[in-house]
N, C-alpha and C positions, 0 to 999 in steps of 0.2 A: 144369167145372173145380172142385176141391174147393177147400178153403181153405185149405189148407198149399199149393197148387202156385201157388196166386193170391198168396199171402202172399210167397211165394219169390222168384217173378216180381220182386215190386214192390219185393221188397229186393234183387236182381242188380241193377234199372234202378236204384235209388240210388246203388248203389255203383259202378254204370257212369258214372252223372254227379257223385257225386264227383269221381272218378278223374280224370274230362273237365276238371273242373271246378281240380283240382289242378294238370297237368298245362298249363292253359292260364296258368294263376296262377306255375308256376315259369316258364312259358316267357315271359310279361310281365318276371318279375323280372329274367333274366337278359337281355333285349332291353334294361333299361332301363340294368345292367351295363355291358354294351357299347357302348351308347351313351354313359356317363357316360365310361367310358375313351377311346372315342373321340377325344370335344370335349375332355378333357387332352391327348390327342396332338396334336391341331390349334392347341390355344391354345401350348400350348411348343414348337411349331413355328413359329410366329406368331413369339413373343419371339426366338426363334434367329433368325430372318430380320429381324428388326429389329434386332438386334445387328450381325447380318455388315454390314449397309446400313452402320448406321451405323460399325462397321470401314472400310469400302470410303473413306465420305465422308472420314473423319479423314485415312487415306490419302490422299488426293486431294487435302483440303485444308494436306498438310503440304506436299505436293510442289507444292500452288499457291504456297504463301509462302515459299518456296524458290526458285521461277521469280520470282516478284514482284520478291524482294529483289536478286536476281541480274541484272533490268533495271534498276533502281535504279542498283546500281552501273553496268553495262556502258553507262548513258546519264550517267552522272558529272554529275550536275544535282541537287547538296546542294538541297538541300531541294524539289524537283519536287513542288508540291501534286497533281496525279492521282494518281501512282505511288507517293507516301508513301499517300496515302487508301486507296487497291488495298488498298497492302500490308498499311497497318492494319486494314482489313475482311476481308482472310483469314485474318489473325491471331485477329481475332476468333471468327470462323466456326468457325477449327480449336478455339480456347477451349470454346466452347459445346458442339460435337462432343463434345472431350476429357471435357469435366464429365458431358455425357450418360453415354458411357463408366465413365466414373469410379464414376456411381451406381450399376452394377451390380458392382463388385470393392474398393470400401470406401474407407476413408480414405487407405491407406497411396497406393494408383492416385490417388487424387484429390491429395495432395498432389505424386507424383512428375509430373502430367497439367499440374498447375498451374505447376510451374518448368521445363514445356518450352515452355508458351504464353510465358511471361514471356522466357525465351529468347527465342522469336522474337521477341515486343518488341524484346527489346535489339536482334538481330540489324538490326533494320527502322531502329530508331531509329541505329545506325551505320549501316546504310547510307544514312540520309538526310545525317548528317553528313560524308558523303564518305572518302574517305583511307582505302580498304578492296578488299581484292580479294576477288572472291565465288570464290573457291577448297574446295579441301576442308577445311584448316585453318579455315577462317571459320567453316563449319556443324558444324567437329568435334563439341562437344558439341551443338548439337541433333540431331545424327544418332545419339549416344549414345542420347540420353534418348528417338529414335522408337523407335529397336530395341525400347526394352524394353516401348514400348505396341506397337509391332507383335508381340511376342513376346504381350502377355498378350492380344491378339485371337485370337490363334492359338490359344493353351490355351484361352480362355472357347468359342471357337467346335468346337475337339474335343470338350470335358468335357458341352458342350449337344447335342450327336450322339449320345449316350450312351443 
């Protein structure tokens, strides 16, 4: 072998493992890429699911203090220490929900979240004083003010599907 074909040789194999060497170093990069985007998709899929949860509970817990207060009255027993407690403990329940909620859609939700808990207070606090029919007029406005947190779960929950 002369020295120009030896010399050639050993600089094609550099530049073959360069090359190698390049190629494996983009292909790290963009693996690690994919990965980082990944675990974003997973983590705000996470928060979406823990949203809707917590949607569902508010749910549930509006329609539990709803059913509460409406045994309340339907067993007409002013001031029934179990079923005043129930009631007051789903009240709260929905409370703490709401405020969860609340922290994700600002002040404006946390204040409108705050005077439908208090509603049901009140709602709870008639029905223990008696002289009330659990009709539709009774719940008018907290059924108002569910609407509008059932409406902003609905939007927070499409806009995070997004």
């Amino acid at each position: 072998m002369t020295e120009t074909s030896a010399s050639a040789s050993r600089f094609s194999l550099t530049h073959v493992s360069l090359c190698v060497a390049a190629l494996s170093f983009g292909a790290a990069m963009f693996q690690g890429y994919v990965n980082s985007r990944n675990l974003e998709i997973v983590q705000r899929d996470i928060g979406r699911r823990e949203h809707i949860r917590a949607c569902r509970e508010a749910i549930e817990g509006f329609f539990d203090v709803k059913l509460r207060i409406a045994r309340m009255i339907e067993l007409a027993r002013p001031g029934a220490a179990p079923d005043a407690f129930d009631a007051n403990m789903a009240v709260s329940r929905f409370g703490a929900i709401g405020t969860y909620l609340a922290n994700f859609q600002g002040e404006d939700a946390r204040y409108d979240y705050t005077l439908l808990t208090r509603e049901l207070q009140r709602l709870v606090d008639a029905a223990k004083a008696g002289g009330v029919a659990a009709d539709d007029s009774f719940f008018k406005a907290a059924n108002g003010m569910f609407d509008k947190m059932n409406s902003d779960c609905v939007r927070s929950s499409r806009v995070s599907l997004q």
